[in-house]
GUDO-331675 format. One record per residue: x, y, z of N, C-alpha, C, O, CB in turn. Coordinates in steps of 0.05 Angstrom, whole numbers, plus 5000, padded with zeros to 4 digits. Glycine has a CB too. Example, Ala and Ser with C-alpha at 12.3 -4.5 7.8 and 13.67 -1.06 7.14 Angstrom:
<rs>
526448865156524649105156526449345156528549345169522649115181;525749555142527349795143525850015157526850235161528249885114;
</rs>
This chain:
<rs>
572940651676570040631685569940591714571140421727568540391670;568140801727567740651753566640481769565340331756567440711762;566640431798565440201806562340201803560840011801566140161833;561640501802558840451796557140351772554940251768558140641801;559140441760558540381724558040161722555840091713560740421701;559939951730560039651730557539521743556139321740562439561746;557639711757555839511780553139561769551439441782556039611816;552339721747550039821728549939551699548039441688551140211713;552539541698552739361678552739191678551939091658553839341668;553339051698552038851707549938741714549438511710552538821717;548338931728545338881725543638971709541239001712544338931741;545339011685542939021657544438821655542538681659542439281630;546738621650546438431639545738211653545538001640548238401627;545238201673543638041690540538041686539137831684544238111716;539638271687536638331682536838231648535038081641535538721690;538038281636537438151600537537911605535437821596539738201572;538637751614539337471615537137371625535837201611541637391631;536037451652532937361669531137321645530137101639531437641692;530537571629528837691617529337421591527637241588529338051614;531137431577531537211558531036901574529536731564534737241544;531736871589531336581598527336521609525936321608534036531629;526836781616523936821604522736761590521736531589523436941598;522236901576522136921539523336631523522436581500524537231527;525136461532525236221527522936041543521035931531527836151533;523136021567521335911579518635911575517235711571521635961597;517636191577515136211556514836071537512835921537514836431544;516536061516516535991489517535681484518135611461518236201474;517735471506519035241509515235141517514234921511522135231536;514035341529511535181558509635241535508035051534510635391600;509035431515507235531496508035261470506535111458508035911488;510735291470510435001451509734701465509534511449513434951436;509434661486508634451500505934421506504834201508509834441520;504334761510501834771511500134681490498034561495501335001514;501334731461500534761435501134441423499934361403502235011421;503534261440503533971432501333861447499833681438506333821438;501234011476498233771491496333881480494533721474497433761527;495934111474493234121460491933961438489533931434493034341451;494333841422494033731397493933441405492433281392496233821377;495133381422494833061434492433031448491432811451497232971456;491633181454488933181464486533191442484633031441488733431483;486933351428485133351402485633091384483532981377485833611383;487633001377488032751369486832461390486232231383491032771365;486832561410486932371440482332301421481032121410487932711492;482032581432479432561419477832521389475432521384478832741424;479432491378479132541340478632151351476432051348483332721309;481031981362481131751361478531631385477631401386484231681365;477731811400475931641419473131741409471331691424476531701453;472631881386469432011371470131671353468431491352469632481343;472731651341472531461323471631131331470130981319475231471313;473131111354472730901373469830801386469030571389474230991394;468731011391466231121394463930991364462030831365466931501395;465131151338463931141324463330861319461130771315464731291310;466130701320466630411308464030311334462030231322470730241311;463730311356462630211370459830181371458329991379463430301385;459330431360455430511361455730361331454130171332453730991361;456830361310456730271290455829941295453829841284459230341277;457829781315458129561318455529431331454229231327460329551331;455529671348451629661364449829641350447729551358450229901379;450329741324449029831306447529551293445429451296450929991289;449529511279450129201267449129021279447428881267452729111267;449628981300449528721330446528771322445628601306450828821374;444828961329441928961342440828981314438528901312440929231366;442229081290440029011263439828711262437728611255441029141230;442928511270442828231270439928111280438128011267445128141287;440428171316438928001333436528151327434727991333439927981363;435128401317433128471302430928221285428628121288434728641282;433628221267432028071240432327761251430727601241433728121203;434227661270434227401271431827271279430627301300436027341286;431127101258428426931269427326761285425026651285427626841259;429726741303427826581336429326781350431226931346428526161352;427326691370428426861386430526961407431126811425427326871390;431527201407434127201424433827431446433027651439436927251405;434227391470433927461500435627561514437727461507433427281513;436227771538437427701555435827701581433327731580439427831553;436827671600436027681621437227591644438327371645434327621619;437027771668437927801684437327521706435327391703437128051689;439127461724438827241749436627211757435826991764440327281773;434727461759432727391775430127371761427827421767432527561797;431327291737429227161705427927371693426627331673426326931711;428227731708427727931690429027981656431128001643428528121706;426427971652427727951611428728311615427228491622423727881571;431828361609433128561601431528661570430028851567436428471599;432428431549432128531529430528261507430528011509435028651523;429928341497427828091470427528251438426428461432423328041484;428828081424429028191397424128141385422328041399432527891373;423828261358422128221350420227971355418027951366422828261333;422327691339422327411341421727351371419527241371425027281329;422627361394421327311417418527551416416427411417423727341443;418227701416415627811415413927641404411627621412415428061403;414627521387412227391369412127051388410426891393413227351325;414127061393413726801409412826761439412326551450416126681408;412727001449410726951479408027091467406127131483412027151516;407627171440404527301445404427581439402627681425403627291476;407327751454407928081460406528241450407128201427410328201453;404828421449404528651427406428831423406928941402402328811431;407928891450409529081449412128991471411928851490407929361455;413629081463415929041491415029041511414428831522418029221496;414529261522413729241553412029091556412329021579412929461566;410028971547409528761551410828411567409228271579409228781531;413928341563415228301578417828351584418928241604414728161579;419028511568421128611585421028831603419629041604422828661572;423228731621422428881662421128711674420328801695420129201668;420228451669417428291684420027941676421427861658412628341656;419427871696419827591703419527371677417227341667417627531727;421227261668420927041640417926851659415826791649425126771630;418826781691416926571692414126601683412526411678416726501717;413726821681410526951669409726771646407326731641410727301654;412026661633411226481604412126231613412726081594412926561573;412326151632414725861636411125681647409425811659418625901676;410825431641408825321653409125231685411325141690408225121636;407325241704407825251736409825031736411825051752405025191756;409624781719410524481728413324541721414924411734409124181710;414524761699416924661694417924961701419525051685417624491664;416925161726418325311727421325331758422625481772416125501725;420825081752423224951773425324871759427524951767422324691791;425324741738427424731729427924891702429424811684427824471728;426225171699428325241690430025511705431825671698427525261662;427725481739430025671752433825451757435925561764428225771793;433725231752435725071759437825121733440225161736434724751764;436525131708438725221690439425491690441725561683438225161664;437425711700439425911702440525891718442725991713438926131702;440425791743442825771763445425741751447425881755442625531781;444925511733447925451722448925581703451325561699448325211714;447525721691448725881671449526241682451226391673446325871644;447926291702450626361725452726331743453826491758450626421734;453226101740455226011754456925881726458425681728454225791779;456526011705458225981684458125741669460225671660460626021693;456025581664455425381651453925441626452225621629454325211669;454225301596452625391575450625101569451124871561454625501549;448025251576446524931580444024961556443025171549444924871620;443024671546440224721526438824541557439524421577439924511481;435824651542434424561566430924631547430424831534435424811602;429124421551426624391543424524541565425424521588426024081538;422724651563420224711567417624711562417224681538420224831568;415324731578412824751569412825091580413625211600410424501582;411325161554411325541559407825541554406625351544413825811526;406825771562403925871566404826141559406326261575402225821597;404026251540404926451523402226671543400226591554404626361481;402926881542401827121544398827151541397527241560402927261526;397627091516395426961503394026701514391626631511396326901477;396026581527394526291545394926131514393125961509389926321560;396926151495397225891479399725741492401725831504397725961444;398725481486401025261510403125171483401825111463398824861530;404725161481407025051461409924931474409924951499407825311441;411424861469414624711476416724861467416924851443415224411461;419125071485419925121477422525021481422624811494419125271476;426025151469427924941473429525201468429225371451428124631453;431925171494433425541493435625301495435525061501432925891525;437725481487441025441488442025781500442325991488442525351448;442125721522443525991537445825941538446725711535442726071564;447326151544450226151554450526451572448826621567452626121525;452426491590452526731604454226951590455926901573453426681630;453627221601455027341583457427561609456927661630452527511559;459127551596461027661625461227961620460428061600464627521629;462428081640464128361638466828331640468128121642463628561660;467628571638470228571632472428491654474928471651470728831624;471228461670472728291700471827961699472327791716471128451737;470527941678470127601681467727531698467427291699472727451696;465627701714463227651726461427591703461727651679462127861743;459327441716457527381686454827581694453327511712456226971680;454427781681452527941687449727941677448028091686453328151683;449227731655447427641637446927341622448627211611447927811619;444327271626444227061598442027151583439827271587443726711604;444326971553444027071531442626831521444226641519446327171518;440026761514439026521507437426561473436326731459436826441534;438326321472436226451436434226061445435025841453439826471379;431626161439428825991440427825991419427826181403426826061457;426725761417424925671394423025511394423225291406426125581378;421125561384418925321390419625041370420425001347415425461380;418824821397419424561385416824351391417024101394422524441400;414224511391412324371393411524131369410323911370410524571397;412724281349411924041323413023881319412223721303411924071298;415923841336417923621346417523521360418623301359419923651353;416023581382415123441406413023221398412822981405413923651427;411223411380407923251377408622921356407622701355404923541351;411923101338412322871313413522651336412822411334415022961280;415322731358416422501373414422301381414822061377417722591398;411322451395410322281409408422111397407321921407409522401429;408222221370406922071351408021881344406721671341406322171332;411121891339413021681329412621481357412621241351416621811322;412421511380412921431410410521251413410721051427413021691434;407921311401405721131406405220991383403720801384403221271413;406621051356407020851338408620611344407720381340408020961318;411220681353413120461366411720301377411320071370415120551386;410620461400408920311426406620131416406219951432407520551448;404920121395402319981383404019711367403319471370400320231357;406719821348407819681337409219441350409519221338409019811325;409919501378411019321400408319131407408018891405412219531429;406319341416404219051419403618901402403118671409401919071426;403218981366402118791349404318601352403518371354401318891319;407118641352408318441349408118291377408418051371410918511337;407818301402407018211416404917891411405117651414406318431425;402418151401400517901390400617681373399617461376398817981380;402117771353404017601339405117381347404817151339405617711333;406517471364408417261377405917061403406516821408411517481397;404017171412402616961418400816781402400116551405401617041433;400316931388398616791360400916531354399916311356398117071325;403416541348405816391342405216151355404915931345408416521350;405116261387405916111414402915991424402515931447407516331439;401215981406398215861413398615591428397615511449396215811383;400615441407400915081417401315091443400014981462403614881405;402915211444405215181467403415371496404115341519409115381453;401515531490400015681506397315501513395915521532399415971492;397215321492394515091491394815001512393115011530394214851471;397914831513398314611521399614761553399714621572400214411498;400214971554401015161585397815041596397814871614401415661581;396115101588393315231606392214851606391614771628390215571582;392214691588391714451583392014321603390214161606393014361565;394014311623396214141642394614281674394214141694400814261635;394114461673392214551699389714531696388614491718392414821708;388014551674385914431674385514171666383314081672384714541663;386814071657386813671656387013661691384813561699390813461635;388413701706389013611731386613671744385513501758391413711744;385613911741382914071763380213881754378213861768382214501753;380613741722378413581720378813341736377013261751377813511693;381913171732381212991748380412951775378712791784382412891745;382513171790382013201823379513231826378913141848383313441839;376613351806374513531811373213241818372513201841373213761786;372712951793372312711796373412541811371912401825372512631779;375512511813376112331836374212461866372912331882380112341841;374512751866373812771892370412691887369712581908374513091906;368512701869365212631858365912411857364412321874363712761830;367512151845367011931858367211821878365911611878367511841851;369011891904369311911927366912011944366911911967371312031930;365212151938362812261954361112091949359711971965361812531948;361212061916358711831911358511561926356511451935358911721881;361211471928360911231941361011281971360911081985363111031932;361211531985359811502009361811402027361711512049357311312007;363311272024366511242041367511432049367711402073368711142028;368411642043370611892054370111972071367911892079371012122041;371112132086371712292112371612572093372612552070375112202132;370412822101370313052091373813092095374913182074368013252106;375313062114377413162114379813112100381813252095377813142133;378812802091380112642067380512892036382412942022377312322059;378212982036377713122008379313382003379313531983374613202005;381013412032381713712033384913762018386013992017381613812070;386113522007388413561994387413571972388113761959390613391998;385813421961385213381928383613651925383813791904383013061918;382313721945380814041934383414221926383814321903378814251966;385314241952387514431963388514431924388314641911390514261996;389214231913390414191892389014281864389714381843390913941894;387514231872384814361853385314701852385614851833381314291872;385214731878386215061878388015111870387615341861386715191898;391415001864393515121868393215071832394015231815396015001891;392214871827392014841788390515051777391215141755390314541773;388315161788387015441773388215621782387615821768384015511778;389515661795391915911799394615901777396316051768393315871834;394015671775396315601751395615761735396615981733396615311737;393115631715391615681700391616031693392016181674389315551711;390916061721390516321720392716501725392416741725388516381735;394416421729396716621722398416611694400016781686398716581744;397616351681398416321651397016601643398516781635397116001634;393716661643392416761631391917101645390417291639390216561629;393917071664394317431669396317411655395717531633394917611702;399117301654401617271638400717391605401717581592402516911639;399117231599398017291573397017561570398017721554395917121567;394817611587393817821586395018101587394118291575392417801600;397218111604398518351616401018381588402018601584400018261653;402018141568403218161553402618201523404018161502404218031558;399618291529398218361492396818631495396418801478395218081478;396118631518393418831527395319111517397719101511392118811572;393819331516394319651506394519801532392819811550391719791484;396519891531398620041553400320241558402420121553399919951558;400820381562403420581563405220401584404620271604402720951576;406920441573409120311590409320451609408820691613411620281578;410620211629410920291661413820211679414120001692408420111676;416020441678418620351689419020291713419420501725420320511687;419220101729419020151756421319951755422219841736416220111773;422119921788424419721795424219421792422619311808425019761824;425619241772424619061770426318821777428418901787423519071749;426018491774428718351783428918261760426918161751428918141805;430118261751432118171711431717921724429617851714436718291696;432217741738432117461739429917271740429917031736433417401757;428017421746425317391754423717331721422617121715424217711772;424117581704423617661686424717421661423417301644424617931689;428017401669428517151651427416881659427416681645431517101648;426416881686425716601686421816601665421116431649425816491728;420916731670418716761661419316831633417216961631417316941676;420216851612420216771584421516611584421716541561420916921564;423216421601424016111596422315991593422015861573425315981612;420515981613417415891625415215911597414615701584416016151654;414316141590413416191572413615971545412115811534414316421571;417516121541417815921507418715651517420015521501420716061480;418215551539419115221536418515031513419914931496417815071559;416115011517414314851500415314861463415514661450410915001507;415815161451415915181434419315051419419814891401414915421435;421315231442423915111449424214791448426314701438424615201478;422614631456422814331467422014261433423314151415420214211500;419914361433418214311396419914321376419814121361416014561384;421514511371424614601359426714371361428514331345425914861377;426214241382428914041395431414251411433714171416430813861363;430514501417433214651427432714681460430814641475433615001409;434414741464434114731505435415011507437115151496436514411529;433715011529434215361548435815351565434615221582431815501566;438715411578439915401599440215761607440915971595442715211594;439315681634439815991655442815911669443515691678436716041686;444316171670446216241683445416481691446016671677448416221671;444016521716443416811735445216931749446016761765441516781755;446317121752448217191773446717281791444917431783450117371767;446717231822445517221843446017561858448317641859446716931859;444317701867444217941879444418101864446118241875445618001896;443618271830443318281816441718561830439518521842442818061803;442718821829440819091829437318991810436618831792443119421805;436119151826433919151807434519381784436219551781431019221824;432319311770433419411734430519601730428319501735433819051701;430819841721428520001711427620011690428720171674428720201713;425719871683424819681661421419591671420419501692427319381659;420719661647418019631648418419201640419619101621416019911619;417219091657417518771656416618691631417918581613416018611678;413918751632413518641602414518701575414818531558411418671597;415018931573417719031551420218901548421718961529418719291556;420818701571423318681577422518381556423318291535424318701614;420718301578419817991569420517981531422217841519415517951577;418418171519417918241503421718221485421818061466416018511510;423818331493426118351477426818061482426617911462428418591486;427717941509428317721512427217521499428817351491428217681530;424417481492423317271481423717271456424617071445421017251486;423017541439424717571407426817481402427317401379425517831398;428917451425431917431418432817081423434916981415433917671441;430816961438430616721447429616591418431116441407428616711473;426116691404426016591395426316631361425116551341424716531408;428916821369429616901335432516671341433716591322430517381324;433116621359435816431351434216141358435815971368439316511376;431316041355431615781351430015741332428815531325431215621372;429916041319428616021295431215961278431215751266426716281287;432916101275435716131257437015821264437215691243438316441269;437715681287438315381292436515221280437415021270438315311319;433715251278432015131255432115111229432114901216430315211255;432115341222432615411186434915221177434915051159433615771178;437615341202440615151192440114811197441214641183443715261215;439114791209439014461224440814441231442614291221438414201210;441014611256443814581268443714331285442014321303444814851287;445114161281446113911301444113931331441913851341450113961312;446514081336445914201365444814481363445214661347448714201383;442814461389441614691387440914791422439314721439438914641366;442914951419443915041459442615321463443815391443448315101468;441315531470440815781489441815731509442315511518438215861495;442215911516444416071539443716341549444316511532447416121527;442716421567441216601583442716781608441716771630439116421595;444316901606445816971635445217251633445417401613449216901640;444617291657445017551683447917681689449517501691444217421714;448717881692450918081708450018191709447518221710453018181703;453418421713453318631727454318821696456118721683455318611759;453718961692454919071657458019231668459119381652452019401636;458719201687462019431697460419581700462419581715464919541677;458519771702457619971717455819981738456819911759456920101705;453220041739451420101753448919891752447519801770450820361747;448719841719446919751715447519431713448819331732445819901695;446619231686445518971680446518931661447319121647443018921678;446718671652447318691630446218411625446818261643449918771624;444318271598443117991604444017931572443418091554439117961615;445417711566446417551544444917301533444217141550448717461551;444417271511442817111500445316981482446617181476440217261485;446316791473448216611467446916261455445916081468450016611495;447516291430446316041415448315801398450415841387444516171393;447315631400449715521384449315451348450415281334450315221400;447415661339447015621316449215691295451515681303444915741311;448615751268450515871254451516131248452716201227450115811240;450716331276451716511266451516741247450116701227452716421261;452316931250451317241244452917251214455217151216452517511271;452517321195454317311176456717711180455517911189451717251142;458817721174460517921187459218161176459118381188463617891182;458118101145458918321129455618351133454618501115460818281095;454018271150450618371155450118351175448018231182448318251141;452418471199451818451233450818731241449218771260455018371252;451618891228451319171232447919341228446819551235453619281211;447519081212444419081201441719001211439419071206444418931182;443318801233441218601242438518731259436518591262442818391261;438619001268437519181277435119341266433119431279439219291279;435719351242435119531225431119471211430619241204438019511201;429619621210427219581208427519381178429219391160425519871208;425119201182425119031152428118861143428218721123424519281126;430018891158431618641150431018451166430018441189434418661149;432118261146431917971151433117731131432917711107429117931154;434517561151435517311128433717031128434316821117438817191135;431717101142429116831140427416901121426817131115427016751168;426616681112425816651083422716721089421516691067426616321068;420816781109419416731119418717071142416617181148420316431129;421517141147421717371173420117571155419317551132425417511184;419817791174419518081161421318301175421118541175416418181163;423018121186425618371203424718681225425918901226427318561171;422218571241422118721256421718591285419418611292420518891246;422718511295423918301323425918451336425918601356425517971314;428218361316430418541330430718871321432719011329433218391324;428718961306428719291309426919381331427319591343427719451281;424919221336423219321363424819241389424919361410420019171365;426019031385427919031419429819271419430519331441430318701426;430719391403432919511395431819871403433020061413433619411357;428619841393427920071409426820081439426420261456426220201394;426519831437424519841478427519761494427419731518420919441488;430019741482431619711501432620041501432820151522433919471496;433220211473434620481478432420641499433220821513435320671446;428920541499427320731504428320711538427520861555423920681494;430220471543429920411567432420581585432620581609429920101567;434020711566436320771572438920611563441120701560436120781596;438120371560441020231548441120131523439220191507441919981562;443219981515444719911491443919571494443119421512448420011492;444719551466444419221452445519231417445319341395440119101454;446918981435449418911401448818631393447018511406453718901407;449518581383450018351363451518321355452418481338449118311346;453817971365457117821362456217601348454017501351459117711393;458317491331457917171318460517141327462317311321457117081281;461016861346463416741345464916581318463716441302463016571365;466816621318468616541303467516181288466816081267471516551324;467916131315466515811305462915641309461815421313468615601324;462315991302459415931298458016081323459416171341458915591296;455216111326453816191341453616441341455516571333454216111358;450516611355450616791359450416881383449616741401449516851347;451217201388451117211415449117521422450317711412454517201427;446517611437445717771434446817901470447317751489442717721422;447118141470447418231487446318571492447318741477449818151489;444218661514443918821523443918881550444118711567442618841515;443719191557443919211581441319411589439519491575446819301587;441919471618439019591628440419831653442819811659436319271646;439119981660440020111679439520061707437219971706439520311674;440220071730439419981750437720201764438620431763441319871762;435120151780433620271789434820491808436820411821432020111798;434420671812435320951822437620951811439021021830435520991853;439720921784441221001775440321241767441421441778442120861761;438621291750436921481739435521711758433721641773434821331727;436422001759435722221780432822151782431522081762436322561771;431822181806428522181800427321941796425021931787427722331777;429221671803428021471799424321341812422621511816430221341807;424021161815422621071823419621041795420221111772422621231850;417520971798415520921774414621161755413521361765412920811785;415121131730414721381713413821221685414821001679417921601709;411921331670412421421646414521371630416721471634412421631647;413821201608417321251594415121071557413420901552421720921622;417121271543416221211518419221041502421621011509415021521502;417420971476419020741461419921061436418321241429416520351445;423521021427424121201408425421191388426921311403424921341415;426121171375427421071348429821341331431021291310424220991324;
</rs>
């Protein structure tokens, strides 16, 4: 064969070889075409499904918050309602959605409390899940109480892009509280009256001792004129005294007055020591009648306490004179009160009542609180359930200890004035 031949044969078997490694390649990229095509169709078969599960899930979610019967919200930071199921429609008034969603929640918030509840959404964008009360003015101009539990709702980077609040009206909770609140409060004064009705002797014989004196000073000074001897200037101590005994008099009988009369209570800054000395003052007479004695132990510089005074009076004197009532019944020997002032380890007060009677029995300490009990043969067990509410109405606590070797010991506390945000004179109800 010659060189040319070869050199022919070679490039047909070169050109076959191209041509096959072709024809593979083709047929390598056509089966790769035909696997991504199918991974792709599968890619999609799973994201229609994914999809499907999702609108399904949407589905579900919004037939939920649909039918749920208070109402559930979202809305955006700047108090635009995003979204409101049925149940909030019915609860601002709505006829129709647009009605308020796209428009500002404050539209329903009442002017007084639309400050704080721009303050809880603050915090519930800044990632806090808060409940929080309102007065709302519905759409319609009907006024009702409502009460949301929001929480924020995030994206998928963890920003909170929404709250999600569900509201409900709690006006019939509110109206039953404040009904319960002025029952307390009437029930505090009858027993009040009570307790002066009790304390008549001892209130006789208060007002008795300034007007016995103002009669005699009034005569000595009319027999002194009569007989025509005196110097006008002579007369000016026995008058002076005359004055300072109807002030007596008359502060027994504001004392009285300010502690029966019908009132809403009034919290303002008060001095706890002040306060105990004036129901010492008060129950002396009755205390002395008893045979039992009052000792004060005050602790000196003592925060003022936010406490309506006469409420205060009002627990202290129950607790005074429920332990020389109980040292009576026992015929206890001795019969000691004990009165002290602190500091409670925190902020506030704390004032102890301590007796040397017989004592709390163990297995009915837990009780002593409680409306209608009682171990006097005579009680009707509401003394220490009304201190028990004019001290919680006050912000603090009160227990009841029996020492080991007798006696009881009452102890409550009070909060100290501006402990409380927003301190200074307010409003404040009795709660149970």
């Amino acid at each position: 064969m010659g060189t040319g031949s070869e050199a022919l044969w070679l490039g047909l078997v070169a050109a076959g070889g191209t041509l096959a490694a072709a024809l593979i390649f083709s047929a390598v990229s056509a089966l790769r075409l035909r696997e991504a095509e199918q991974r792709l169709r599968d890619k999609e078969i799973d994201h229609q499904a994914v999809m499907d599960r999702l609108q399904e899930n949407e589905y579900r979610l919004r037939a939920i918050i649909e039918s749920e019967p208070e109402c559930v919200k979202l809305q955006a930071a700047d108090g635009t309602v995003l979204e409101i199921n049925p149940a909030g429609l019915r609860l601002v008034d709505a006829d129709r959605p647009e009605d308020i969603v796209g428009k500002r929640i404050y539209a329903v918030v009442a002017p007084e409390h639309a400050e704080l509840y721009r303050e809880n959404m603050r915090r519930v964008f800044a990632g806090e899940a808060v409940v929080y009360e309102f007065r709302s003015i519905t759409l319609k101009g009907r006024t009702c109480w409502m009460e949301t539990h929001a929480v924020p709702l995030r994206d998928a980077r963890g920003a909170v892009y929404a709250l999600l609040g569900i509201t409900r009206d709690v006006t019939e909770h509110k109206l039953a509280e404040e009904q319960a609140r002025r029952h307390q409060t009437e029930l505090a004064r009858v027993a009040r009256l009570s307790t002066m009705g009790e304390m008549a002797t001892g209130l006789a014989h208060e007002l008795n001792q300034p007007l016995a004196a103002i009669a005699n000073f009034a005569r000595g000074c009319i027999r002194r004129l009569r007989g025509g001897d005196v110097a006008p200037s002579e007369l000016i101590g026995p008058l002076e005294e005359v004055c300072r005994q109807a002030e007596r008099a008359s502060e027994v009988m504001r004392h009285v007055r300010d502690f029966v009369r019908k009132r809403e209570p009034q919290l303002a800054g008060a001095d706890i020591n002040q306060i105990v000395r004036s129901v010492a003052k008060l129950t002396e007479l009755e205390t002395r009648q008893h045979g039992a004695a009052v000792r004060l132990e005050l602790a000196p510089q003592l925060p003022r306490v936010l406490a309506d005074p006469i409420m205060v009076e009002q627990v202290i004197g129950n607790l005074v004179r429920n332990s020389v009532e109980a040292m009576t019944e026992a015929r206890s020997p001795r019969r000691e009160i004990t009165i002290r002032t602190g500091p409670n380890g925190g902020a506030g007060v704390e004032v102890e009542i301590a007796d040397s009677g017989p004592g709390i029995d163990g297995a009915l300490i837990d009780q002593v609180f409680d409306q209608f009990f009682t171990t006097k043969r005579e009680g009707v067990g509401m003394g220490l359930s009304i201190s028990r509410s004019i001290v919680e109405s006050h912000g603090g606590t009160i227990r009841a200890e029996s020492g080991a070797a007798g006696g009881a010991t009452f102890r409550f506390s009070l909060q100290a004035a501006g402990q409380e945000a927003g301190g200074g004179e307010r409003r404040h109800g009795l709660h149970r």
